[in-house]
N, C-alpha and C positions, 0 to 999 in steps of 0.2 A: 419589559424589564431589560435593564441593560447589560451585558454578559461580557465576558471576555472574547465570544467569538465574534461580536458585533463590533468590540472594539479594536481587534484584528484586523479585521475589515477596512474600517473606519481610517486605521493607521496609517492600513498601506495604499489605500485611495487617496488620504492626503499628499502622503511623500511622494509618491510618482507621479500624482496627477498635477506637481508643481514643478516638476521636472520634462518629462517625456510622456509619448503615447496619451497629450490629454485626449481626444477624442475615441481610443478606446477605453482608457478609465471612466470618461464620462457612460459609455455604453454599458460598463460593467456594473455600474452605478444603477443603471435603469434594469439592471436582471437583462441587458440585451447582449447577442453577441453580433458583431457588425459580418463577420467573415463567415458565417452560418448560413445556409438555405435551408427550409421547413421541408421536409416531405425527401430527403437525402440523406439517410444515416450514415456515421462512418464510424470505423474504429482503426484505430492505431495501437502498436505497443512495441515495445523493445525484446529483441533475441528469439532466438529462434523457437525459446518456450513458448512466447505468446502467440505461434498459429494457432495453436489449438486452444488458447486463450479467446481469440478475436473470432471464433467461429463461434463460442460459446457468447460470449458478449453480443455479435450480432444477429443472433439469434431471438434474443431478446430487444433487441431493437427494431428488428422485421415484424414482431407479432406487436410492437406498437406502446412496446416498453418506454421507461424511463434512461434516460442514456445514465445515472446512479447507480441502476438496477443492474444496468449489463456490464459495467465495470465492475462491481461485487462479482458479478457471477462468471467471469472472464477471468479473472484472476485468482477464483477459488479451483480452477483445473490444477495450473502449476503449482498451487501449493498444498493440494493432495496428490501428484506425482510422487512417486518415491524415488524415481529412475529424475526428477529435477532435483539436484541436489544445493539449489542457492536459494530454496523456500520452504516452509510450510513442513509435510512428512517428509522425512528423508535428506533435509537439509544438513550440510557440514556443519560439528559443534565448533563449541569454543577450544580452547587450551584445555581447560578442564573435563571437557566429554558432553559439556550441556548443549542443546540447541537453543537457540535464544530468537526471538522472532520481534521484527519491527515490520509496522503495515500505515498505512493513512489514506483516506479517500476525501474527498472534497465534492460538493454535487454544485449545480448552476448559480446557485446564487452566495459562495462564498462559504458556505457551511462547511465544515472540516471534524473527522477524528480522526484520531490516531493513538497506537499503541506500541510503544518497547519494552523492551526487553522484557518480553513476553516467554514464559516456558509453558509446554504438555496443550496449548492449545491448536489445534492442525490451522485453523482460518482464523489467524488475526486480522484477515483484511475484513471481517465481518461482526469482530469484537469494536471494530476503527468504528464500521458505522453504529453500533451499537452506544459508541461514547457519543457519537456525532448526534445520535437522534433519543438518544435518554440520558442523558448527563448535560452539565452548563460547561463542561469542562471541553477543553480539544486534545490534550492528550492525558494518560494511564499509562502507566511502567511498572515492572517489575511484578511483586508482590500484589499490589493494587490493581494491577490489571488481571491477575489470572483470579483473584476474587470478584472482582465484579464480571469475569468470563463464567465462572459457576456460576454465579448468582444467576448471569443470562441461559443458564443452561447448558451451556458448552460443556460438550463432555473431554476431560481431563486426559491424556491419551503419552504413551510412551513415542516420542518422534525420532530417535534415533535407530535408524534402520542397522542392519549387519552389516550393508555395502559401506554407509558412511561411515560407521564404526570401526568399520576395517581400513579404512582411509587415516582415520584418525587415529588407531594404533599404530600405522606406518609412519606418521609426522612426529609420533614420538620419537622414533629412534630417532630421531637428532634435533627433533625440537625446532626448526629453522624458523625462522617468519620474517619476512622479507614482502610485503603486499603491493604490486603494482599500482603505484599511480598514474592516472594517467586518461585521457577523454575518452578510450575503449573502455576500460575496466569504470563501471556503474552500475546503480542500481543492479535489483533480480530481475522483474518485470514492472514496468509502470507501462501503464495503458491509459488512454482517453479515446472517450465515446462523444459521436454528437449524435443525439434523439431526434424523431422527423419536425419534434418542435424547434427545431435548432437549439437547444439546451446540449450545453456540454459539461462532462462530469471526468473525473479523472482518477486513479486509484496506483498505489505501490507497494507491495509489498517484498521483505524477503530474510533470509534468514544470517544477511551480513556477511562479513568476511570469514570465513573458515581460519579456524584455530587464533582468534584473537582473544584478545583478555577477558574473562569472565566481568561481565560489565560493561561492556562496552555497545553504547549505539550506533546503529548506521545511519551513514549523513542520506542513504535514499530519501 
């Protein structure tokens, strides 16, 4: 059956494989990755959160794991950190006091979920795959997401800690908001895994910009 995440796919195989990099479009085409060796795990990630990310991740790929598997479970460190404040528990709210949570993971052959503006759930990056491997959809927002997060079982959890709280009554007093653009200031954490199959999987999550508008998603 044909889906939207196949025709995602589809899209963007055309467009760039008539452009640029035809010979690794063609490879990603065949489920291959040309720059991969079998039997050589690796992981990467952004900031100093994800050492302890990448140790969790490759951890799972030394016992012979799926490189999907260990980007999920790499990335569900910093977003039950309470002391990481740009994810998951403990992350900066919006303007209005909420924490709001955007996540997406992607595995070797193009498959994708993702979730925003997500509230009360601690691992959207595990709701992401949740859309990715029981739903036809690639992403879930808002309202819709944190219901089909119970439905999965997720337990519903208060994510505003005292530390951020107390951050966030301090930007009241004057309200400022002024957010750094700029090629330092990105994403929370995003990681990728390569598996000893050479398969490579990739994951992001995080809890956005601190004190922005209720509603609003992050480009992670």
């Amino acid at each position: 059956m044909s889906n939207r995440r196949n025709f995602i796919k589809g899209g963007v195989l055309g467009a760039v494989g008539t452009a640029i990099f035809p010979k690794l479009i063609s490879a990603i085409a065949q489920n291959a990755n040309p720059n991969s060796e079998e039997g050589h795990p690796m992981v990467i990630s952004t900031w100093k959160h994800g050492m302890p990310a990448n140790v969790a991740a490759m951890a799972v790929l030394q016992s012979g794991g799926k490189a999907i598997d260990a980007v999920e479970a790499g990335v569900k460190i910093p977003e039950a950190d309470p002391e990481s404040m740009s994810v998951g528990l403990g992350g900066l709210p919006d303007r209005d006091g909420k924490v709001t949570l955007d996540a997406c993971i992607m595995d070797e052959t193009g498959n994708c979920g993702s979730v925003s503006f997500l509230q009360h759930i601690k691992h959207p990056i595990s709701v992401a795959r949740k859309v990715m491997d029981e739903t036809p959809h690639v992403m879930l927002s808002g309202e819709g997401a944190l219901q089909f997060a119970l439905e999965q079982g997720f337990p519903k959890e208060d994510l505003l800690t005292e530390k951020a709280e107390k951050r966030w009554k301090e930007w009241l007093k004057e309200s400022k908001y002024k957010p750094i653009i700029n090629v330092e200031n990105h994403d929370t954490i995003g990681l990728l895994a390569l598996d000893k199959k050479g398969d490579i999987s990739g994951a992001c999550t995080t809890s956005g910009l601190s004190w922005k508008m209720h509603g609003r998603v992050g480009d992670s």
